[in-house]
C-alpha positions in Angstrom: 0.0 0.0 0.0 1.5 3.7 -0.8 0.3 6.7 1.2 1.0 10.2 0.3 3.3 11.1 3.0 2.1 14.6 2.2 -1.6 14.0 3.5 -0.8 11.1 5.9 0.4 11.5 10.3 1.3 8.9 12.1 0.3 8.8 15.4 1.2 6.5 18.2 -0.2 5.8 21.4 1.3 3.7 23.9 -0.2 2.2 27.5 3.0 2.3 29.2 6.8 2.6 29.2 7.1 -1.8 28.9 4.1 -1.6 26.6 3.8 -4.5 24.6 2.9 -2.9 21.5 6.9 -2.1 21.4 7.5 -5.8 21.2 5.5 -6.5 18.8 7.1 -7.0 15.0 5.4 -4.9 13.2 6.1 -2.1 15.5 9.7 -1.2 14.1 7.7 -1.2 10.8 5.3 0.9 11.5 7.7 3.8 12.7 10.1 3.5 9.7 7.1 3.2 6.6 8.7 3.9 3.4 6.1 5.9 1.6 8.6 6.1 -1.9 11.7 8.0 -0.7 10.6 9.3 2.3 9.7 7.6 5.9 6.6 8.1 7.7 7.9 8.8 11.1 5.3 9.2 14.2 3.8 12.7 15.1 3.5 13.8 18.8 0.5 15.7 17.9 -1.8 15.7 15.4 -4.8 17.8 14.3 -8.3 16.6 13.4 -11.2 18.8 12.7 -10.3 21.5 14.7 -9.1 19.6 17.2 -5.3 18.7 18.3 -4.9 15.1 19.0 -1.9 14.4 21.2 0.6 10.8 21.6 -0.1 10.8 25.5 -3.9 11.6 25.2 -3.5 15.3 26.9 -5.9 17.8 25.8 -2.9 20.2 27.1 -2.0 21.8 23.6 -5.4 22.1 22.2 -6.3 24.3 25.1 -3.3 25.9 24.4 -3.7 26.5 20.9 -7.8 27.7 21.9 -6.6 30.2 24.9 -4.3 32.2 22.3 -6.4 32.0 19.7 -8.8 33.8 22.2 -6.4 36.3 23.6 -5.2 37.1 19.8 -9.0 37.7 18.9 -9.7 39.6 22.8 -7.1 41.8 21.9 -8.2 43.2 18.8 -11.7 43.0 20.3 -10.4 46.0 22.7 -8.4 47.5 20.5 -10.9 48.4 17.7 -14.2 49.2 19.9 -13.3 51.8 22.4 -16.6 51.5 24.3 -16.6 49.9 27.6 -20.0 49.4 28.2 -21.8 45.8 29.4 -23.9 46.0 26.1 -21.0 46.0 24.0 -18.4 44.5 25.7 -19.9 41.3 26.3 -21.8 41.4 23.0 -18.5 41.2 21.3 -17.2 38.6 23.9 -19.8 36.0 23.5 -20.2 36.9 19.4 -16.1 36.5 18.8 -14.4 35.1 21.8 -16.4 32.8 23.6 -16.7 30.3 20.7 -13.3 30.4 20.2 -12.7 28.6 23.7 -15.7 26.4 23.8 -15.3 24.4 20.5 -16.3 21.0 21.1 -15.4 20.8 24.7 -17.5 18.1 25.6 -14.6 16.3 23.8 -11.5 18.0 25.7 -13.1 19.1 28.6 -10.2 19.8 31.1 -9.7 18.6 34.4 -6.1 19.4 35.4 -6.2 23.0 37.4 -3.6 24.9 35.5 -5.2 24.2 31.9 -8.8 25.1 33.3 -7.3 28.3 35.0 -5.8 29.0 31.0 -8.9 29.5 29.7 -10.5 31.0 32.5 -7.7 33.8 32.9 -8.8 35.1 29.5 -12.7 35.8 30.4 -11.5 37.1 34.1 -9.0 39.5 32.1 -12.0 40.3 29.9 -14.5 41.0 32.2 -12.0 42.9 34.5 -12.7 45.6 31.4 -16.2 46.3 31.5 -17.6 49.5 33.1 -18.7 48.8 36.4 -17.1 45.9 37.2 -13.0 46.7 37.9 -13.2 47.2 41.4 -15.2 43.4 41.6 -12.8 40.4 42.0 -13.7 37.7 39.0 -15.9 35.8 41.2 -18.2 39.1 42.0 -17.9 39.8 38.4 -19.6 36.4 37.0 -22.4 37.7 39.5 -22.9 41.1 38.9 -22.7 39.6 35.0 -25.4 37.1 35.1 -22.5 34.6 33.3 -20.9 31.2 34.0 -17.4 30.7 34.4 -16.6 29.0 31.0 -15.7 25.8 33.4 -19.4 25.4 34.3 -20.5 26.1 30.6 -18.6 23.4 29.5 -20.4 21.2 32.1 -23.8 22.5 30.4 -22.2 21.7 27.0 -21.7 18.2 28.3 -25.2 18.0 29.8 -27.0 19.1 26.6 -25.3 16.6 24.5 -26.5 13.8 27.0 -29.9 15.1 26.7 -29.6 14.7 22.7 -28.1 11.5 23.0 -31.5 9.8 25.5 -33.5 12.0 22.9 -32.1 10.4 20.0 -31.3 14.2 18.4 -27.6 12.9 17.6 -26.3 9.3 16.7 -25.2 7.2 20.0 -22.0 6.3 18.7 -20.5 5.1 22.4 -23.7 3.2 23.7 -24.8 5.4 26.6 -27.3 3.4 28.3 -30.6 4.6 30.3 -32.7 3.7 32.6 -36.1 5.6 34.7 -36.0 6.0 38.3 -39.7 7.0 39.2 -38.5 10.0 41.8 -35.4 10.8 39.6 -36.2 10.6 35.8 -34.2 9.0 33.7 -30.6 8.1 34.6 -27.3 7.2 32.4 -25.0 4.4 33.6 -21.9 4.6 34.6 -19.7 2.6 32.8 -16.6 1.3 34.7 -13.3 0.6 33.6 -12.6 -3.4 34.1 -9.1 -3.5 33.0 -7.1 -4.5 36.5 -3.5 -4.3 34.9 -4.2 -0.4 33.3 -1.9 2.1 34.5 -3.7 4.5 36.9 -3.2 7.1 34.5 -5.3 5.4 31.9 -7.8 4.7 34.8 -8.0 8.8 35.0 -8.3 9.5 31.0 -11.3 6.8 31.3 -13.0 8.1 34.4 -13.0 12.2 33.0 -13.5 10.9 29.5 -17.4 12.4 28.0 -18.1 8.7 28.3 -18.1 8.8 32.2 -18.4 12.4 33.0 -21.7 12.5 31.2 -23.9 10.0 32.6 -22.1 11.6 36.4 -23.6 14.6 35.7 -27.0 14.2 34.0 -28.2 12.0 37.3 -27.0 15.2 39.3 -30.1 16.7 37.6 -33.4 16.6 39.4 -36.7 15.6 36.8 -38.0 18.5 36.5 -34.9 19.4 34.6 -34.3 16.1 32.2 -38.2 16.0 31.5 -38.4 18.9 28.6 -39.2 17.4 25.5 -38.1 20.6 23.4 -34.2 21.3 23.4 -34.7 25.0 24.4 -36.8 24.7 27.0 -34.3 22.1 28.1 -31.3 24.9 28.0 -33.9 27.6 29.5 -34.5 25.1 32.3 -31.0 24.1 32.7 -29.0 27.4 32.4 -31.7 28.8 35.3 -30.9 25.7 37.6 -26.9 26.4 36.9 -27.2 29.7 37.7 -28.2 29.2 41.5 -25.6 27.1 42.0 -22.3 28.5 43.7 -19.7 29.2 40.3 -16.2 30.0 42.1 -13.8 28.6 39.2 -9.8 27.9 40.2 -8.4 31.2 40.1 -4.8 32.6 40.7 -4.6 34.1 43.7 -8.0 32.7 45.2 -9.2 29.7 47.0 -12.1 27.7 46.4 -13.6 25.4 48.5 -14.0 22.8 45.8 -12.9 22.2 42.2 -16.1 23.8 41.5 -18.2 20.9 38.9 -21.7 20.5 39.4 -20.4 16.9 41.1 -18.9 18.8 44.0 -21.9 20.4 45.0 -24.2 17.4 44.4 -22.6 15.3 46.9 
């Protein structure tokens, strides 16, 4: 078979430092593929759709590559519209910015501290603009705002793709299972990972994967919430029930009294 090394990454993911894919003897093969002249060597990172697929399975440089995006775009933002106003300041935040750090983060969604306080420091830094609000520390200023921290939007994110998967709005491509609780609505299973010899580190990836995370947090939800059968009165209901919930994100220079998910405060 030839492949256009041009249009061809090889990428290579390994379980372990004695993982026995590197004794296998196809392995040297694979990291020396002669495509005509040139060799087909593995990638540490490669990018799919938007998205930056990494050898260890960190979502580290795609929230790197999304936080300076956003500051690139943040800065013009400022630097072009001179008024400071709420109207128009967060107008051209959630039209231009915003998107920029939320693209498919059901997918990426972080849970190591310093990558979640990346993308938070550029809506804090943002916000910390607007008239009215620079005396307010970031917390006060998601209040006074009426916003989320972008750590408990991507939790909505999450929650609104569960509720298209048990409403059969999008294909169920990893077999999230169901079932009804009479007091509770329906619940999502957990799925658990069986493998007794994986690395703890591959334990982690599984357990904050979407696979996991999702069915966690849609049974945090009472019925009244997962009962909607229209998708906006779904997000209406939802972003109203997130709202009353305490939103203190990890934040330089500040100390939460949890790592601030919708789990934390369910338990």
């Amino acid at each position: 078979m030839l492949l256009h090394e041009d249009k061809f990454e090889f990428l290579s993911h390994k379980t372990g430092r004695d993982s026995l894919l590197l004794q296998l003897p196809f392995t040297s093969e694979l990291h020396t593929y002669n495509t005509s002249s040139n060799c087909l060597e593995p990638t540490p990172e490669v990018k799919d759709l938007g998205i930056t697929i990494s050898h260890d399975l960190s979502w580290t440089p795609q929230i790197n590559r999304m936080a300076e995006n956003g500051k690139r775009m943040a800065a013009w933002a400022l630097s072009v519209f001179k008024d400071r106003s709420p109207t128009t300041m967060l107008t051209l935040y959630k039209s231009l910015i915003r998107s920029r750090l939320e693209y498919c983060c059901p997918l990426w969604n972080p849970t190591k501290v310093r990558d979640i306080i990346t993308l938070e420091s550029i809506q804090r830094s943002y916000t910390a603009r607007i008239n009215g609000c620079q005396h307010l520390d970031y917390w006060e200023r998601l209040k006074k705002l009426k916003m989320m921290s972008l750590q408990r939007r991507r939790e909505r994110y999450t929650l609104v793709l569960v509720w298209k998967i048990y409403h059969q709005k999008v294909p169920n491509e990893i077999g999230m299972k169901f079932s009804n609780n009479e007091r509770r609505g329906p619940m999502a299973d957990i799925p658990t990972y069986k493998h007794k010899l994986a690395t703890s580190r591959s334990v982690t990836l599984y357990e904050t994967s979407f696979a996991v995370m999702g069915p966690k947090l849609w049974n945090t939800l009472p019925k009244s919430i997962k009962s909607p059968l229209e998708l906006h009165t779904f997000k209406d209901n939802l972003t109203s029930y997130l709202l009353k919930i305490t939103d203190t994100p990890p934040t330089i220079g500040y100390v939460a009294q949890n790592q601030n998910s919708i789990l934390d405060y369910h338990r």
